[in-house]
N, C-alpha and C positions, 0 to 999 in steps of 0.2 A: 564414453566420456560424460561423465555427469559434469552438470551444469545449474549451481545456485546460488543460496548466500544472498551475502550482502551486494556483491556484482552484478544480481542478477540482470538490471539493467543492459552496463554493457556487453554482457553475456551474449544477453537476446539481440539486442545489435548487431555481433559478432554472426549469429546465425542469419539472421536475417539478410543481412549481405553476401555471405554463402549462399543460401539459394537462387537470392536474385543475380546470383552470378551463375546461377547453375551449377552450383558442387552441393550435394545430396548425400546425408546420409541412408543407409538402408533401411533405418526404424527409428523415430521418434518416440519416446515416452514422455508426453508434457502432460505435470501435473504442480499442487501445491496450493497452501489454503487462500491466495490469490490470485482469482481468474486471468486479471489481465493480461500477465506473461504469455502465459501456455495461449492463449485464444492468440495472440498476437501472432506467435512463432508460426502455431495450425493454421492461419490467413495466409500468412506469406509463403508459408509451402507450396498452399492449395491457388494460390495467386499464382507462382514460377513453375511449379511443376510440370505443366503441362501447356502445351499452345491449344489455342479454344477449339480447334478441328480433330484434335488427341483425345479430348476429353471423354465422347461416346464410348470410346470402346476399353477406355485405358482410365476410365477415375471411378470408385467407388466412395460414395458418404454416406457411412450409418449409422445407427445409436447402437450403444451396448445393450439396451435392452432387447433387440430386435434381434441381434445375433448372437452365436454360438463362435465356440474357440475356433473350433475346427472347420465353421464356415469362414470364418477370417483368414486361417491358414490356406481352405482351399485358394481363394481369390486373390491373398498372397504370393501363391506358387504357380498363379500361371505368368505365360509371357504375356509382356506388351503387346500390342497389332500395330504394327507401321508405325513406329513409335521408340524413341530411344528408353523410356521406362515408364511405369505404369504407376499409382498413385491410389493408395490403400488408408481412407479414414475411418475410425470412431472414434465417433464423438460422445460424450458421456459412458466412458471405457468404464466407470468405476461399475455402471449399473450391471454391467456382464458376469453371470454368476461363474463362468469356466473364465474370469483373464487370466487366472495363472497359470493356464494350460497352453497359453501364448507361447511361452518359455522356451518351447522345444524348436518354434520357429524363429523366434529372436536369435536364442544360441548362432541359428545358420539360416541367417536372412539370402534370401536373392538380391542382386548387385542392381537387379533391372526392375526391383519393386523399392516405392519409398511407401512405407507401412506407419502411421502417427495414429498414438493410441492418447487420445488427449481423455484429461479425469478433471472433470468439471469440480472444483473446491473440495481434492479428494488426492490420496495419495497412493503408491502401490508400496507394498509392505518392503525394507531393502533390504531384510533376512532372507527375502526369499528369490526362488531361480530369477522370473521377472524379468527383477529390479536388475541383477548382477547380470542377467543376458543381454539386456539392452544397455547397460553401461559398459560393458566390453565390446560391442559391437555398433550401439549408434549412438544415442545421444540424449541424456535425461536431464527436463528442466524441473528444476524443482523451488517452487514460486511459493514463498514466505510471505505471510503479511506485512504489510509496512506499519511498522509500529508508529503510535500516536505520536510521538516525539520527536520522528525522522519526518512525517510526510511534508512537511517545509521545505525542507531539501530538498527531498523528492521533484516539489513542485519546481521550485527554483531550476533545477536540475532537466527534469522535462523541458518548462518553456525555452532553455537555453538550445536544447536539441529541436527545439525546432523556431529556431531565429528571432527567438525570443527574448526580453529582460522583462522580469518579473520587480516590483521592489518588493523586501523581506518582507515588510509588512501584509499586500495584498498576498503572499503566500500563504501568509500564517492565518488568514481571514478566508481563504480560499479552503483551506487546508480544515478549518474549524465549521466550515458548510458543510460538504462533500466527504468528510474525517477520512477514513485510509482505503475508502474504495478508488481503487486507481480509473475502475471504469467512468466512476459519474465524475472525475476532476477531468479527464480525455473531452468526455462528452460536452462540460461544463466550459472546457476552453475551447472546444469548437463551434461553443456556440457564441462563448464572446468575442471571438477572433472574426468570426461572421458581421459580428454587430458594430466594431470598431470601426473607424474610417480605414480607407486604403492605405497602407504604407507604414502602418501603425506597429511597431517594435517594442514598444516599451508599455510594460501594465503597470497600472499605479493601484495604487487602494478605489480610486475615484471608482475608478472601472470595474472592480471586483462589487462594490457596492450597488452600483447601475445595477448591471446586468446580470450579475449571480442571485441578486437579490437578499444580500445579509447588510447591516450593518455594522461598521465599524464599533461605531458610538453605546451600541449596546450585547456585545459578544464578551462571548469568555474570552478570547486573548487580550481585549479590554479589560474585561476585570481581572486577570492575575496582573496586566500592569499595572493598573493603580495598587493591587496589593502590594506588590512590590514597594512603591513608594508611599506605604499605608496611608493614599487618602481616603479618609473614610466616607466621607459625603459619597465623594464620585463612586466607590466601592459599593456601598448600597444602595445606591441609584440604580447604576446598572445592575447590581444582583435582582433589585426589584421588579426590573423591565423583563429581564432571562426568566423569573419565575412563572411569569405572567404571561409566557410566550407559548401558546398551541401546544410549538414543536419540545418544548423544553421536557427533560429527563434527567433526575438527579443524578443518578447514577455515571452520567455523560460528563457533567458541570465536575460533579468529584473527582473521575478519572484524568481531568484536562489541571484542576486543579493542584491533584497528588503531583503529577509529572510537573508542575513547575516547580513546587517546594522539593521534590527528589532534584531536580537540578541545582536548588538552591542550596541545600546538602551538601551536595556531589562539590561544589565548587568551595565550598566552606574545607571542607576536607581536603582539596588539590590545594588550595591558599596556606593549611598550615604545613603541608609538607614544602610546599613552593612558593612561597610569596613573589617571588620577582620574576613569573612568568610572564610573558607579552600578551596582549589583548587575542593574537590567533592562537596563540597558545591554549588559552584561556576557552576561547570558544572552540577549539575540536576538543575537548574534555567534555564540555556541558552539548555538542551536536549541533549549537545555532549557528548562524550566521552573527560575524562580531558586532553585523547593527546592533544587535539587540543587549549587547557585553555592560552597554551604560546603565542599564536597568537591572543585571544583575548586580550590579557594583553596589549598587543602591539597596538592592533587596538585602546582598548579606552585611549591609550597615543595620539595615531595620529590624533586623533578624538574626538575631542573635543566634548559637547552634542550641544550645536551651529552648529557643522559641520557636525554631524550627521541628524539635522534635517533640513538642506540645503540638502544633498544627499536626503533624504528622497523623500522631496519634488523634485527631481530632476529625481528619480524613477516612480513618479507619472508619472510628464510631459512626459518624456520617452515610458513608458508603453503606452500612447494616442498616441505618437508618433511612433510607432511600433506597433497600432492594427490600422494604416491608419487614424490616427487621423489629417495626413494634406493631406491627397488623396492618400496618398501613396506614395508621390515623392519625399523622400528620400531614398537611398538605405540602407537597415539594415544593413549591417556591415560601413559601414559610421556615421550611427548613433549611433553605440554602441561606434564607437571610439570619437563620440562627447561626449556620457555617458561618457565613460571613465576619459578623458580627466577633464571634470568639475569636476568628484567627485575629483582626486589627486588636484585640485584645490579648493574645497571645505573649 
């Protein structure tokens, strides 16, 4: 049973409560170019599998550098001791020069061994035996990145599971710290969630600002709203402060950029096929939350599809232009404030 996509979320939920109920399958292959997933499911395995007096003689964890196929196989194939089943890790599966030679064990796993071949931001090829032996027989996660324009959701999405209310905004601010590593927004909420008072449910901007440490007042999700509503003052103001900042990369400011104006796009084009769509309508086309629907109402007033695809194009040039596409000699916040500049001109 392969297991990914866009679900992966409650995917991983779904297994995770299997084990902690004790239903096992025989082999694990967790892999995919984000860690979070696979490390997640590999915890709660290695959490339920076993009770702490089973563990000596019945849990194996090792790297794939370290072993061989047919070491894995052996250790897979023996029994439990005193113990309803035995429990078989690698970790860092990819580094293993024989994993495809797994194959012949996965085909025909033992019922009393749980075998998890976890591939650290790494995938197993699914042409090959593997992939199709452990999807016929146990269970493969296969963990996608979250791409820049979802991980709001994401966020949203997470704090809810865990008795949480996020507002859209401290999402989107959260989400432009941290960008689409699932690991450091986890890390990043456990550390705010620490730092709030008791009893505390609901996150606002106030709090993502405290204690993640970014500002509202001067981020990119700042500045594509005032794009949005082309004010230019406030627009290079902050473009000025972002240039100017340690952490800043143009390359990062462009791509946060591009994904707004492709949404503003995207909705220009749903509007001439649909004009009289409803506001949730409107926002699962464009992936935000309908907070945010008033500001693009607004954008494709300012923005005309002509002006849109002037920016567009203007994005391109930029992005060459900030990955040293003229030797590098311009200074990146100089040329975000040229970016800037042209799109309110646009």
């Amino acid at each position: 049973m392969a297991k990914g996509g866009s679900g992966i979320g409650q995917l991983c939920t779904d297994i995770v409560r299997d084990v902690s109920e004790g239903r096992f399958a025989p082999v694990y292959l967790l892999m995919g170019d984000e860690p979070y997933y696979p490390e997640l499911v590999c915890n709660a395995i290695i959490d339920n599998c076993l009770q702490d007096f089973e563990k000596d003689f019945n849990e194996t964890i090792c790297y794939g550098s370290d072993v061989t196929a047919s070491q894995i196989i052996t250790a897979a194939r023996r029994f439990p001791v005193m113990a309803e089943r035995q429990l078989v890790v690698v970790r860092e599966a990819q580094q293993m020069k024989s994993l495809e030679d797994l194959a012949v064990y996965c085909a025909d796993p033992l019922d009393s061994t749980v075998l998890v071949l976890l591939m650290h931001k790494a995938r197993a090829d699914k042409r090959r035996a593997l992939y199709k032996a452990v999807e016929k027989k146990g269970v493969v996660v296969d963990s996608p990145t979250i791409r820049d324009y979802e991980i709001s959701n994401w966020i949203i999405s997470y704090y809810k599971g865990r008795g949480l209310q996020i507002d859209p905004q401290a999402a989107a601010l959260l989400g432009e710290s941290a960008g689409t590593d699932l690991g450091v927004i986890v890390a990043e909420t456990d550390k705010l969630v620490r730092s709030l008072p008791e009893g505390t449910t609901v996150i606002k901007v106030e709090d993502i600002e405290k204690n993640v440490g970014i500002s509202r007042q001067f981020s990119v999700f700042e500045l594509t709203r005032e794009l949005s509503y082309r004010n230019s003052g406030k627009a290079l103001s902050i473009a000025g402060h972002i240039g100017d900042s340690a952490r800043f990369a143009m390359p990062m400011a462009v791509s946060a950029i591009y994904t707004h104006f492709y949404r503003i796009l995207k909705y220009e084009a749903a509007l001439l096929k649909n004009p009289r769509m409803d506001q949730q309508q409107r926002a699962s086309i464009l992936g935000v939350n309908p907070f945010f629907m008033k500001e693009y109402d607004a954008a494709v007033r300012n923005y005309p599809l002509a002006s849109v695809m002037t920016v567009m194009s203007l994005l391109c040039e930029f992005d060459y232009l900030g990955k040293g596409g003229d030797g590098g000699a311009t200074d990146p916040g100089k040329l975000l404030i040229e970016l800037i500049s042209k799109i309110l001109n646009a």
